[in-house]
CHARMM internal coordinates of N, CA and C (Angstrom, degrees):
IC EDIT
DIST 1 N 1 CA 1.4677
DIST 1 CA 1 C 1.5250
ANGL 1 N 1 CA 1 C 111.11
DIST 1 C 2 N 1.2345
ANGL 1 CA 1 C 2 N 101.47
DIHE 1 N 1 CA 1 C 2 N -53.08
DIST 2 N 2 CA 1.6198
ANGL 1 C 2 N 2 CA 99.54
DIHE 1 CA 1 C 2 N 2 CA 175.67
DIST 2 CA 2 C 1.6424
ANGL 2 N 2 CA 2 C 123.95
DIHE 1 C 2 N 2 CA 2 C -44.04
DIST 2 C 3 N 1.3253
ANGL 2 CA 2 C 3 N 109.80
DIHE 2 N 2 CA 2 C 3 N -35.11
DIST 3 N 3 CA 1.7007
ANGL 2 C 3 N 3 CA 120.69
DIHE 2 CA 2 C 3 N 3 CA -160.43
DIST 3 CA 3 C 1.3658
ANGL 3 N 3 CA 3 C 80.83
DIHE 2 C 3 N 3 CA 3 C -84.10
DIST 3 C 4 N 1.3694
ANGL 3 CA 3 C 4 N 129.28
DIHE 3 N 3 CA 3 C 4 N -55.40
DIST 4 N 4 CA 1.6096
ANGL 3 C 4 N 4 CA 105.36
DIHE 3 CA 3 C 4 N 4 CA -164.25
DIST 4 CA 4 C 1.3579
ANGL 4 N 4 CA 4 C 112.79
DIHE 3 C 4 N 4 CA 4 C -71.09
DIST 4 C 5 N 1.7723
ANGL 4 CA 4 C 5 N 131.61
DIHE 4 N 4 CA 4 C 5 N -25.56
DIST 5 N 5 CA 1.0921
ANGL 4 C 5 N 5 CA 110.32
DIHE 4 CA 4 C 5 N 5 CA 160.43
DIST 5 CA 5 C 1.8335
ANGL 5 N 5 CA 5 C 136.47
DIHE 4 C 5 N 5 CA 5 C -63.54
DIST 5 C 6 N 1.0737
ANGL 5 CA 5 C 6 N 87.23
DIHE 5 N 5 CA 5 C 6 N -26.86
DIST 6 N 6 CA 1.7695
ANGL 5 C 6 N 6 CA 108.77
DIHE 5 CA 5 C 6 N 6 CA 162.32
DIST 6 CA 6 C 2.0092
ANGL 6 N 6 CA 6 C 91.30
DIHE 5 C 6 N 6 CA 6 C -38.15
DIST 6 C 7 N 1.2336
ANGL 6 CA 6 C 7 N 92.21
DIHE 6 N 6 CA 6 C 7 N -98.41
DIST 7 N 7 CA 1.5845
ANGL 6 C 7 N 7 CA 115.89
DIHE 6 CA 6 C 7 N 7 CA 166.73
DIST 7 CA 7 C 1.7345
ANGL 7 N 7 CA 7 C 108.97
DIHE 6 C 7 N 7 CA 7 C 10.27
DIST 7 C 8 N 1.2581
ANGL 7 CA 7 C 8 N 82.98
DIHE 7 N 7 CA 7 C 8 N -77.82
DIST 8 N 8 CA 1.6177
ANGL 7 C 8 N 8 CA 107.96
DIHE 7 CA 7 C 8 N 8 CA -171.63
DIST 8 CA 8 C 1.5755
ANGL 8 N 8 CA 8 C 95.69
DIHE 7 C 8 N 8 CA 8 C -58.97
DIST 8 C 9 N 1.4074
ANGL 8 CA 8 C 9 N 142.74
DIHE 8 N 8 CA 8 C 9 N -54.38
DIST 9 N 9 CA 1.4299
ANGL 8 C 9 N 9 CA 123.59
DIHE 8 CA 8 C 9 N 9 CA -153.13
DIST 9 CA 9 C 1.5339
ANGL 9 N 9 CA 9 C 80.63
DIHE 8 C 9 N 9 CA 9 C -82.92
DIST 9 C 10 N 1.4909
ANGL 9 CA 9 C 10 N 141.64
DIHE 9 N 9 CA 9 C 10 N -32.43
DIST 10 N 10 CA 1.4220
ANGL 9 C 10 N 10 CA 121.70
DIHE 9 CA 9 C 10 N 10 CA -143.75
DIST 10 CA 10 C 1.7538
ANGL 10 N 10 CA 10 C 87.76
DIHE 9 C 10 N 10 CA 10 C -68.59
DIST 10 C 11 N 1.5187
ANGL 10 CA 10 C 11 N 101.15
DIHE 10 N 10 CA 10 C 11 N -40.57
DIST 11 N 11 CA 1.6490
ANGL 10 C 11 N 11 CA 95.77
DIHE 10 CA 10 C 11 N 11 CA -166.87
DIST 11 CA 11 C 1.2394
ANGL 11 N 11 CA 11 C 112.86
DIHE 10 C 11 N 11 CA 11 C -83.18
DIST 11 C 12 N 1.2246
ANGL 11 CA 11 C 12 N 133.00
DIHE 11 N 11 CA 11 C 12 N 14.49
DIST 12 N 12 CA 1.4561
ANGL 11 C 12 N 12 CA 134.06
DIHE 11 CA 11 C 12 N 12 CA 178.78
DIST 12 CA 12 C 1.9055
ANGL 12 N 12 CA 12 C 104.76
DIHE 11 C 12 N 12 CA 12 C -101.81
DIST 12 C 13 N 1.5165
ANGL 12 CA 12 C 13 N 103.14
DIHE 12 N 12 CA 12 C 13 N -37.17
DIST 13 N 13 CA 1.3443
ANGL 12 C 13 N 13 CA 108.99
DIHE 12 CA 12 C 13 N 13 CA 165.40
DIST 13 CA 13 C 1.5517
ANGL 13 N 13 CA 13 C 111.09
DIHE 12 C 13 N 13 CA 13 C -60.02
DIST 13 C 14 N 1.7759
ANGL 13 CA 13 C 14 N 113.98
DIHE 13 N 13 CA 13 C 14 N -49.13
DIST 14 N 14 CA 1.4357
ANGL 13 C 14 N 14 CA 108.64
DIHE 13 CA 13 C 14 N 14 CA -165.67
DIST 14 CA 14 C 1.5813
ANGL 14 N 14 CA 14 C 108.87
DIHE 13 C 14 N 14 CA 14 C -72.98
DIST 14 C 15 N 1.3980
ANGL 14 CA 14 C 15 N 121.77
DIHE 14 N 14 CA 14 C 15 N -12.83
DIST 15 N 15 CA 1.6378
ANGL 14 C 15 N 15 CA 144.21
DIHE 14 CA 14 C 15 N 15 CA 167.30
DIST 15 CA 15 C 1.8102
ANGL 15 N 15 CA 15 C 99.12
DIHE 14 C 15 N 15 CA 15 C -36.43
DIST 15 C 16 N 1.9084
ANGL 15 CA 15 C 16 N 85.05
DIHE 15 N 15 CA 15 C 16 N -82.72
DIST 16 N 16 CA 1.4946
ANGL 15 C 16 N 16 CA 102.70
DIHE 15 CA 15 C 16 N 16 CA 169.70
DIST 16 CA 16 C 1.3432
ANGL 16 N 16 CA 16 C 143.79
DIHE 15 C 16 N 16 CA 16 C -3.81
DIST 16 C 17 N 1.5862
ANGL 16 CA 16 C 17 N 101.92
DIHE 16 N 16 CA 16 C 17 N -81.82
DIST 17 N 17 CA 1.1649
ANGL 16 C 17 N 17 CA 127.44
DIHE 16 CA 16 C 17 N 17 CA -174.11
DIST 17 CA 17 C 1.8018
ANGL 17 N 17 CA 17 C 108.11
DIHE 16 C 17 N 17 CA 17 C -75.38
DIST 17 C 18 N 1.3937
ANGL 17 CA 17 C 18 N 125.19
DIHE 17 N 17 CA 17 C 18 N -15.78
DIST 18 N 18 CA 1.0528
ANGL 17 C 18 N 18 CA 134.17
DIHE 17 CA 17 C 18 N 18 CA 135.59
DIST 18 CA 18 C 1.4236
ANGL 18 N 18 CA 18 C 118.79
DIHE 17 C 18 N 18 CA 18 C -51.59
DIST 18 C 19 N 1.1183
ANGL 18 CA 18 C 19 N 128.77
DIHE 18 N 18 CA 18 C 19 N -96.02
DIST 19 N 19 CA 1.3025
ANGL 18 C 19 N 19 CA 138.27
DIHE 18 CA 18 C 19 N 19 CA 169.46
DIST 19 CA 19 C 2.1027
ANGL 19 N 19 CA 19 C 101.05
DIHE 18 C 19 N 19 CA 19 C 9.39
DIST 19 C 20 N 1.6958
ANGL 19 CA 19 C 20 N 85.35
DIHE 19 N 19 CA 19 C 20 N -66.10
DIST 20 N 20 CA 1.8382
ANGL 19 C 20 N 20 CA 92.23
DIHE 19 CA 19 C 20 N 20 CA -159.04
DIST 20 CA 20 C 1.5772
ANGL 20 N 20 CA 20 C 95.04
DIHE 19 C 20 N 20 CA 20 C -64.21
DIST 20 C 21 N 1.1144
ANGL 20 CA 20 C 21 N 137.94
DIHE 20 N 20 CA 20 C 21 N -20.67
DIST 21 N 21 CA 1.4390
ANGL 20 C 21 N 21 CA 135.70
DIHE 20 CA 20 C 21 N 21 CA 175.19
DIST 21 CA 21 C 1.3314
ANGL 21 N 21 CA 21 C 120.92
DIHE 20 C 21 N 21 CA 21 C -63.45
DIST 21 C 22 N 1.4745
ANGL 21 CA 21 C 22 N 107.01
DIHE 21 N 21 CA 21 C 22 N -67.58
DIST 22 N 22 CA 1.2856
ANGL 21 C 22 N 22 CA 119.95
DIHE 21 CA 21 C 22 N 22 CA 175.39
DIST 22 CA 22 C 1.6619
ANGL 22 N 22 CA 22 C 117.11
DIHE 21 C 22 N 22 CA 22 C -132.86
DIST 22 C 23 N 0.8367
ANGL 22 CA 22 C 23 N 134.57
DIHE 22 N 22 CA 22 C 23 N 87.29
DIST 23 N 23 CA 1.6653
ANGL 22 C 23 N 23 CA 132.31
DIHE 22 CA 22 C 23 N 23 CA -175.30
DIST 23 CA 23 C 1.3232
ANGL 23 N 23 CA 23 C 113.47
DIHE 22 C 23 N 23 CA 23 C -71.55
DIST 23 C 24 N 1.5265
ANGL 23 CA 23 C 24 N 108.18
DIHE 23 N 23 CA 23 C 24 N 138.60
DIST 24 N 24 CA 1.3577
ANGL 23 C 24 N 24 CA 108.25
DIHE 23 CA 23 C 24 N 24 CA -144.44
DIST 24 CA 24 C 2.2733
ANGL 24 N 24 CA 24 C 81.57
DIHE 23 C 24 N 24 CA 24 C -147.01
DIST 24 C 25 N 1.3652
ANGL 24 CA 24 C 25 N 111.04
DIHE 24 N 24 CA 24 C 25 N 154.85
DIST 25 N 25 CA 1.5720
ANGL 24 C 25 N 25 CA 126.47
DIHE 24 CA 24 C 25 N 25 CA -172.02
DIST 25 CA 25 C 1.7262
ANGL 25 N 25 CA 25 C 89.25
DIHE 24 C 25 N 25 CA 25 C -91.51
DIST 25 C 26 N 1.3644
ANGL 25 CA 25 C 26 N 120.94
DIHE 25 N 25 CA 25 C 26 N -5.77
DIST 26 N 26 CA 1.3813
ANGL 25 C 26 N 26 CA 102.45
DIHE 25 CA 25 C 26 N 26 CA -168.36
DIST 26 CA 26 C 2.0331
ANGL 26 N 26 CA 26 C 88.46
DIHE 25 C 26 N 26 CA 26 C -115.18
DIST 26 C 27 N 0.8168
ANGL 26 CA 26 C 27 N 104.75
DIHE 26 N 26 CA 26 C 27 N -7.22
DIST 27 N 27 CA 1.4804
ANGL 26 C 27 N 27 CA 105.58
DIHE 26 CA 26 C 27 N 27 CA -177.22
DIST 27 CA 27 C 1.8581
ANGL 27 N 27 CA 27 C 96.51
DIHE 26 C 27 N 27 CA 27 C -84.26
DIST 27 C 28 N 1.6457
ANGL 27 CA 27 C 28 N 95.10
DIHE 27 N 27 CA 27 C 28 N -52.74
DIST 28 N 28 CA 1.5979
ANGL 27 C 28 N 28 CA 85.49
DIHE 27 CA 27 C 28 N 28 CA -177.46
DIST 28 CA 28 C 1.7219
ANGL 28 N 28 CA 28 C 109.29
DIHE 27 C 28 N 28 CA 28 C -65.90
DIST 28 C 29 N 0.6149
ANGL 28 CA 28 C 29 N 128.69
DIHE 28 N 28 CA 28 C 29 N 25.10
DIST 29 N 29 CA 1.7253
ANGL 28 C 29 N 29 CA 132.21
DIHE 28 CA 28 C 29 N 29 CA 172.00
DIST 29 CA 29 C 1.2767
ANGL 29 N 29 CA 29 C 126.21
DIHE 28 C 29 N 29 CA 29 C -97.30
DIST 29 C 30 N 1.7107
ANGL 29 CA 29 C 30 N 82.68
DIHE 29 N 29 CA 29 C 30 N -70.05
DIST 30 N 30 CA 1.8778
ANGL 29 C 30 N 30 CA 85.69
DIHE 29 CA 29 C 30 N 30 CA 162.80
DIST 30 CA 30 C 1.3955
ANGL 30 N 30 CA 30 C 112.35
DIHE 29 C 30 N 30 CA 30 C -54.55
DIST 30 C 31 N 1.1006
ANGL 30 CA 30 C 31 N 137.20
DIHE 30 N 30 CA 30 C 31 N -23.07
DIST 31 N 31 CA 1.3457
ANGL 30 C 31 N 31 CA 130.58
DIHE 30 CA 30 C 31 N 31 CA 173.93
DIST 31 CA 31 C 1.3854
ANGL 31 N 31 CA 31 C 131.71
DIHE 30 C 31 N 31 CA 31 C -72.06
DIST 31 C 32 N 1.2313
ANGL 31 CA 31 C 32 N 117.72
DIHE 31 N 31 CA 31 C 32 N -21.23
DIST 32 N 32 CA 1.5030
ANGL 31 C 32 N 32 CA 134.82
DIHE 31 CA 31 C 32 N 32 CA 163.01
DIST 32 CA 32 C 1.7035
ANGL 32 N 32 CA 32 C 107.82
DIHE 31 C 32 N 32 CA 32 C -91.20
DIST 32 C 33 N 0.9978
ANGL 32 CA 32 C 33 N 98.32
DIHE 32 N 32 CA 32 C 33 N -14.23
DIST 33 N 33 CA 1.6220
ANGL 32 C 33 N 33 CA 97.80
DIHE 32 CA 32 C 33 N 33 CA -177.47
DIST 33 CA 33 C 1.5734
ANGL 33 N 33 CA 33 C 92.75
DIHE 32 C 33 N 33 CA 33 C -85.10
DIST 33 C 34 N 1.2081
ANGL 33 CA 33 C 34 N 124.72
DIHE 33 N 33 CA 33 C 34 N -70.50
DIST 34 N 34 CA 1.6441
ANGL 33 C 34 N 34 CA 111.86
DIHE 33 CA 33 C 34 N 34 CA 171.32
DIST 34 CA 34 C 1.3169
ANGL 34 N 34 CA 34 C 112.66
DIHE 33 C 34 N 34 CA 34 C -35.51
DIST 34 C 35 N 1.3617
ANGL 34 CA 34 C 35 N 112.59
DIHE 34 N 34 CA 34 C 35 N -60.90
DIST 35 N 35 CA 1.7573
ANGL 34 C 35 N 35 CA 105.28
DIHE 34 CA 34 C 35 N 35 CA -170.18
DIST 35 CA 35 C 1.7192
ANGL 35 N 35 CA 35 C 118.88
DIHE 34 C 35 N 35 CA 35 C -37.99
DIST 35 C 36 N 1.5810
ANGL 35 CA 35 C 36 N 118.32
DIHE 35 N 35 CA 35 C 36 N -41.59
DIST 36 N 36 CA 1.3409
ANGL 35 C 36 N 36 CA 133.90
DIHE 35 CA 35 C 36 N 36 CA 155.09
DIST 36 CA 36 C 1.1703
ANGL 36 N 36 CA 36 C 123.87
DIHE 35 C 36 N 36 CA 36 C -45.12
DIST 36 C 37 N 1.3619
ANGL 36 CA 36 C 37 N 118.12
DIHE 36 N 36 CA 36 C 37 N -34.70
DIST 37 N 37 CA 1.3803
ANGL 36 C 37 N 37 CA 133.34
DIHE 36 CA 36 C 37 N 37 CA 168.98
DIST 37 CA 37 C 1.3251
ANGL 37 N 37 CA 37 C 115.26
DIHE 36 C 37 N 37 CA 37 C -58.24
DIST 37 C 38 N 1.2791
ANGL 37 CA 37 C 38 N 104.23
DIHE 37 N 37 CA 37 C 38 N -67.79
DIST 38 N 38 CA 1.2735
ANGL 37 C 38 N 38 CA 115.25
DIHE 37 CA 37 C 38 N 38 CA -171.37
DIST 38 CA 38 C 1.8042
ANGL 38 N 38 CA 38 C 107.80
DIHE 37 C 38 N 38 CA 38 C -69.94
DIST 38 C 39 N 1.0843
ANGL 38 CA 38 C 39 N 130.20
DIHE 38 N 38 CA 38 C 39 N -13.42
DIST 39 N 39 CA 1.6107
ANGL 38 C 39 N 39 CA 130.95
DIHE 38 CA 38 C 39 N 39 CA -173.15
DIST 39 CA 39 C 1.8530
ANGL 39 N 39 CA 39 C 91.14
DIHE 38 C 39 N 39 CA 39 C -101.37
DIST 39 C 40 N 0.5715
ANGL 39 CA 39 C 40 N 118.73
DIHE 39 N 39 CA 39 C 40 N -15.18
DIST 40 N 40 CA 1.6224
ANGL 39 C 40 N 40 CA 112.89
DIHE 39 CA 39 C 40 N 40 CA 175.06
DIST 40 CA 40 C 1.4852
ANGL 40 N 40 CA 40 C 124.30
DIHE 39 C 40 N 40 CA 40 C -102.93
END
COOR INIT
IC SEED 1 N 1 CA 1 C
IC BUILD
């Protein structure tokens, strides 16, 4: 459990730092799609 939450923040950070570059409707997705992830 731990490693996939590992997982999950590394790629929510690497989301991020995307995001501030170029923001993209498919970036904000995957990002609510984790958020679901992670609340379930």
């Amino acid at each position: 459990m731990k490693l996939n939450y590992l997982f999950i923040y590394l790629f929510i950070h690497l989301l991020i730092s995307k995001v501030k570059e170029d923001p993209s409707p498919l970036l904000h997705y995957m990002m609510s799609v984790i958020k679901k992830t992670i609340e379930n």
